[in-house]
C-alpha positions in Angstrom: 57.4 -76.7 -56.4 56.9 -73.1 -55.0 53.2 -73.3 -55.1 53.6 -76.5 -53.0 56.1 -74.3 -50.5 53.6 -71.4 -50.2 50.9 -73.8 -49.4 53.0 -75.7 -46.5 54.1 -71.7 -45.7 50.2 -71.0 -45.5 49.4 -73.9 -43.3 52.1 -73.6 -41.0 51.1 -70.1 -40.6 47.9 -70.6 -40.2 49.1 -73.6 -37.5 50.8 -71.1 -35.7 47.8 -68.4 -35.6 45.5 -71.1 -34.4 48.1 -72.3 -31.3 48.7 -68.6 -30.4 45.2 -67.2 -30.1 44.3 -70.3 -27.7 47.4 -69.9 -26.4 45.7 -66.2 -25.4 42.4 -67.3 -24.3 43.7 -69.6 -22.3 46.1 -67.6 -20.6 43.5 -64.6 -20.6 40.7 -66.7 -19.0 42.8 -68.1 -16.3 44.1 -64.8 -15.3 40.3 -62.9 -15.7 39.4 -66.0 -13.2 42.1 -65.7 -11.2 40.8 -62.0 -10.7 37.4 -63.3 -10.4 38.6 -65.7 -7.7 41.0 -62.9 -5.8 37.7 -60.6 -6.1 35.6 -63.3 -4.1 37.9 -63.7 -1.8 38.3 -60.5 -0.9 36.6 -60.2 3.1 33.8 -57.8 3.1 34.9 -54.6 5.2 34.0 -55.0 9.1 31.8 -51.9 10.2 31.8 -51.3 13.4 28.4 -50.3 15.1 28.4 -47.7 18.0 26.3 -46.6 20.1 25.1 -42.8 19.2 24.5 -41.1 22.4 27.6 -42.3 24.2 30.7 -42.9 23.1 32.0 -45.8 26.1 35.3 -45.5 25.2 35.2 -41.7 26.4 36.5 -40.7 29.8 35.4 -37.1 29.1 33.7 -36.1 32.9 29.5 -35.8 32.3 28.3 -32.2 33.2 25.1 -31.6 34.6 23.1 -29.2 34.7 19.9 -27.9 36.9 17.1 -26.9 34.3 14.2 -24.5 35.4 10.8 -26.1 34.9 8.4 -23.4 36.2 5.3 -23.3 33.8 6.7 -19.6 32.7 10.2 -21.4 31.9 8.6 -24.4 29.7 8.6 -22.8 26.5 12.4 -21.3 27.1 14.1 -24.5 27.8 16.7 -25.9 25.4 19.5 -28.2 25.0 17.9 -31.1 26.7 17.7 -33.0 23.4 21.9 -33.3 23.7 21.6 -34.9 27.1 21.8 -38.7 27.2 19.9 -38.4 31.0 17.3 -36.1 32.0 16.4 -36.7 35.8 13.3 -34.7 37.0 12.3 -34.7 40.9 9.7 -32.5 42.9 10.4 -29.4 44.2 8.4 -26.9 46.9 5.1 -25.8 45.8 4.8 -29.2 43.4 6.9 -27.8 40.6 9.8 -30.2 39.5 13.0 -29.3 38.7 15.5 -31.4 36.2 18.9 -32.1 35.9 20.2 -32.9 32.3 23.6 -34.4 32.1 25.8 -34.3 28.9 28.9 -35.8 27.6 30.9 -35.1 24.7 28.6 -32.2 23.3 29.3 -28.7 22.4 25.8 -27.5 23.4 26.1 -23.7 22.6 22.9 -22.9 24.7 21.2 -25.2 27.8 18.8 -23.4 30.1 17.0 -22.1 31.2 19.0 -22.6 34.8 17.7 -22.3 38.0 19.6 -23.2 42.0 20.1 -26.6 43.1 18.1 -28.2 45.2 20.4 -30.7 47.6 18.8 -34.4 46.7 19.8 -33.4 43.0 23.8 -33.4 44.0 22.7 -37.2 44.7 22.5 -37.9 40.8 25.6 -35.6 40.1 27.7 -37.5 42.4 26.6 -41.1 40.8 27.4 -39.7 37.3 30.5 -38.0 38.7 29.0 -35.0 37.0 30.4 -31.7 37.2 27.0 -29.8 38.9 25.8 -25.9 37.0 23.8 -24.4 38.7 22.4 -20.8 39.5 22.3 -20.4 43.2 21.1 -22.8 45.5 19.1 -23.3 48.9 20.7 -23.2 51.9 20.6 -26.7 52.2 22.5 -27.2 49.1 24.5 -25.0 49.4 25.5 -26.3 52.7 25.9 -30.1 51.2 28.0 -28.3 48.5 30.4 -26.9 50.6 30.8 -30.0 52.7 30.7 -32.6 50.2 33.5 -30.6 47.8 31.1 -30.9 45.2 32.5 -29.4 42.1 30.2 -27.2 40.7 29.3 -24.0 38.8 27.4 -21.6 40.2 25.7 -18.9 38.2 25.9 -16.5 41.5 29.4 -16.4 41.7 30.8 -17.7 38.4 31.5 -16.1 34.8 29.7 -17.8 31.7 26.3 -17.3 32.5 24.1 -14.8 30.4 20.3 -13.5 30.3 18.4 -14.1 27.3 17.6 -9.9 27.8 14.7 -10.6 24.4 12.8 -12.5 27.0 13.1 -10.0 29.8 12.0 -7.0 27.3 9.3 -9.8 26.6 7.9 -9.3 30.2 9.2 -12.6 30.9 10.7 -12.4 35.1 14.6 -12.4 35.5 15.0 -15.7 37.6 13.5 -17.6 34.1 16.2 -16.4 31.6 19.5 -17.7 33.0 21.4 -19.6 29.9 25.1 -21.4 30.0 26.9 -23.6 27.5 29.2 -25.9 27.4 32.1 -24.0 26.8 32.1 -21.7 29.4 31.2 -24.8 32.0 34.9 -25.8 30.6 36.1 -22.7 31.2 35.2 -22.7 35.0 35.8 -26.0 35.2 39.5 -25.4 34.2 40.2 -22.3 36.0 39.1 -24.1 39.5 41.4 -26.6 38.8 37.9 -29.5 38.2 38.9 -33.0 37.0 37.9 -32.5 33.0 38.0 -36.9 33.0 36.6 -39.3 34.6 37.4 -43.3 35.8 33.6 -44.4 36.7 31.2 -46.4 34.3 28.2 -45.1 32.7 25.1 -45.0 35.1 23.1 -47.5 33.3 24.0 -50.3 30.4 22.8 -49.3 27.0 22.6 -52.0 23.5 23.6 -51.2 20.2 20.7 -52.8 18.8 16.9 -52.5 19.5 16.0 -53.9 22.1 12.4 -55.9 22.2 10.4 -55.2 25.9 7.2 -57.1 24.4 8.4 -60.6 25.4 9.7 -59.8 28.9 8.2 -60.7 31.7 5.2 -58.3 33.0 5.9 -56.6 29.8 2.4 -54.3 29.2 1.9 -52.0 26.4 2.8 -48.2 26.9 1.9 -46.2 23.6 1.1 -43.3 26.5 2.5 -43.1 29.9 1.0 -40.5 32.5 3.0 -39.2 35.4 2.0 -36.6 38.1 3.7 -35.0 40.5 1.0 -33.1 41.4 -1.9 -30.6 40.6 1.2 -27.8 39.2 3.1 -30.2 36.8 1.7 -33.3 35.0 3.5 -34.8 32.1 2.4 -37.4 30.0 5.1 -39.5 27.4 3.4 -40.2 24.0 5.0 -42.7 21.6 5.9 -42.0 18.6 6.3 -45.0 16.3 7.8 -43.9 13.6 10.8 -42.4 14.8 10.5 -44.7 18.3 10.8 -42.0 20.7 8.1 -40.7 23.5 7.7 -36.9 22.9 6.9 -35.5 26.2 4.1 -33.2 26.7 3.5 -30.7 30.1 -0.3 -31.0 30.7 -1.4 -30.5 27.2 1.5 -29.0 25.4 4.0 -30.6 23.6 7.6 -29.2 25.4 9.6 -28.7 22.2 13.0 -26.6 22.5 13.3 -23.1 22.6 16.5 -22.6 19.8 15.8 -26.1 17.3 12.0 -26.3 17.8 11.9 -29.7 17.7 10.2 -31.7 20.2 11.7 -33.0 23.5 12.2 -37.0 23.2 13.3 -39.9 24.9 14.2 -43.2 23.5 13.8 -44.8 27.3 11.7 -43.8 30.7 12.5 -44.8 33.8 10.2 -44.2 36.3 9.4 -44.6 39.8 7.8 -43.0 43.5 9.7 -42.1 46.5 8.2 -40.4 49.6 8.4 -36.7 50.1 7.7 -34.0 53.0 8.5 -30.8 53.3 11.6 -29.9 55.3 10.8 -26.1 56.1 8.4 -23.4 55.8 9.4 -22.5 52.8 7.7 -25.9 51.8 11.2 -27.2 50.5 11.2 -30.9 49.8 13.2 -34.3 51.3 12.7 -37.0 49.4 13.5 -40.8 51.1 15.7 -41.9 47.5 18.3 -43.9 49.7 16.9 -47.5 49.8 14.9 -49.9 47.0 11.6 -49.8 45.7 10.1 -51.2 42.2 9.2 -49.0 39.2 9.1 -49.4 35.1 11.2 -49.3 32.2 9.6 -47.7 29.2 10.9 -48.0 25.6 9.6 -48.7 21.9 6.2 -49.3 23.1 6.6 -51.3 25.7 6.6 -51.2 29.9 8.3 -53.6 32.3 8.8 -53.9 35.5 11.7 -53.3 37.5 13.5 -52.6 40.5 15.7 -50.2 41.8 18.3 -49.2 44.4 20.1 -46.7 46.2 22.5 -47.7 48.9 24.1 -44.3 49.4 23.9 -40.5 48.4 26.6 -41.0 46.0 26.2 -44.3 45.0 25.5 -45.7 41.4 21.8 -46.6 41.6 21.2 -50.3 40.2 17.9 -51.0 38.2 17.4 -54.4 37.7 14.7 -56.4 35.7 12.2 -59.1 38.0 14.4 -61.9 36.7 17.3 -60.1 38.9 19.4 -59.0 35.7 21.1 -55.7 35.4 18.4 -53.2 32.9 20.0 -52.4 29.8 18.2 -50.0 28.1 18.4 -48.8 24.6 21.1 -46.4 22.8 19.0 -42.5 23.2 18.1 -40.5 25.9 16.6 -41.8 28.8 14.6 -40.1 30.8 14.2 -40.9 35.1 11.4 -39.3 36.3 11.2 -39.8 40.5 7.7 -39.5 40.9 6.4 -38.6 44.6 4.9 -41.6 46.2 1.2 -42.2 45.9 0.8 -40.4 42.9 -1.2 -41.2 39.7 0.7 -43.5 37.1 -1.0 -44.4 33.8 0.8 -46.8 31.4 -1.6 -47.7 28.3 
């Protein structure tokens, strides 16, 4: 009789270990899955692309600044590769002069800086800019004056130093002007400047690549040639890899004076204007109020397009032949305002 109780004991308890571990795995499983299930469900985290050479939810005020591009002063320029636009117009004697404008950068040394020239005070007025400069001619300073342009002058103003290496160098004083960002702040501040601004960015840029090759008109443009005359010639050369044009003065390859790495721009905008002398100085106008046609350059790639200018400090509007507003692509863009009549290669 007790054997037959132990065996009932055994079965029973044997009973009961069977019921509990599938009790387990079923209670296991369902959860793991339920995990498995919440896991899968879970929405994949949202990364937000920006673009990386402005920030357009910024109202930090651009600064701009005039950059010296005598063939002594080539090799000596720096900070242009922290600009997100580099204009460069003709000056007297067929040198050009450039104006790079920056936002949102700490640039600890730009130069070297050289005096305004009063068509440039055109392009600070339709970035609303701040304008640094190191003296001026009389015409700008005139348009200056009368226009309440807010600007920093390297005659008058603090902030400004002489790289004094390059002068023991043998290098002339007028070439060695530098400034940074800072101390354009500083001036800015103590003349009481607007630091912010309300007006949109000059041009429309896209996050993502944007493909020229099936636009209309669209030609290739591994190389693009531009001269402003015998002095100064540059010539864009693409670089596929990194999908930039590194620009070169005649032969040379500008690169900057402090990083050594080579100037680039992402995009090119270019186009002619006419130009006379205004004095005998040989001092330039140029006739940028008004339209004319010109080329976008970027990632290989050239295409036609059309500009305009209806006032001195009016936005000017590029548009593509189809009659919509250029966007261009997120880097530095380059606007080169080639006198009129001269050579343009795009191959």
């Amino acid at each position: 009789m007790k054997l037959r109780w132990g065996r009932i004991i055994s079965v029973f308890l044997v009973f009961v270990l069977l019921i509990s571990v599938g009790v387990y795995f079923i209670f296991f499983n369902k959860e793991e899955k339920l995990e498995q299930e919440e896991k899968t469900e879970e929405p994949a985290p949202i990364v937000e692309k920006k673009l990386q050479i402005l920030d357009l939810e910024s109202d930090t005020r651009p600064i701009a600044v005039m950059i010296n591009n005598h063939k002594t002063a080539q090799p000596y320029q720096t900070g242009l590769n922290d600009a997100y636009l580099v204009y460069e117009i003709v000056v007297e004697g067929g040198i050009t002069r450039m104006m790079a404008v920056f936002k949102d950068k700490d640039t600890a040394t730009i130069g070297t800086v050289r005096s305004s020239r009063h068509y440039f005070l055109d392009y600070a007025q339709e970035n609303d800019a701040i304008y640094t400069h190191f003296g001026w001619s009389p015409q700008a300073e005139s348009d200056i004056n009368n226009l309440n342009i807010d600007n920093v002058n390297g005659m008058v103003d603090s902030g400004f130093w002489r790289d004094e290496e390059l002068k023991a160098n043998g290098v002339p004083t007028e070439h060695t002007a530098y400034i940074n960002i800072e101390n354009i702040l500083k001036v800015a501040k103590k003349r009481g400047y607007e630091t912010t601004t309300t007006s949109k960015p000059l041009l429309n840029y896209s996050i993502d690549e944007i493909d020229l090759s099936t636009m209309e008109g669209a030609i290739k443009a591994d190389s693009v040639y531009i001269k402003y005359s015998d002095y100064q010639e540059n010539t864009f050369k693409y670089d596929a890899v990194n999908k930039v044009y590194n620009k070169y003065s005649g032969d040379t390859l500008r690169k900057d004076y402090v990083t050594g790495e080579p100037f680039a721009a992402k995009n090119i905008i270019t186009y002619q204007v006419n130009n006379y002398s205004m004095d005998s100085y040989g001092r330039q106008e140029i006739d940028n109020i008004g339209s004319g046609k010109g080329y976008f350059i970027s990632n290989g790639y050239a295409v036609p397009i059309t500009w305009e200018k209806k006032s001195p400090a009016g936005q000017t509007v590029y548009k593509l032949l189809n009659g919509e507003e250029l966007t261009v692509n997120d880097g530095i863009t380059y606007i080169q305002i080639q006198p009129k009549n001269k050579t343009l290669e795009i191959e």
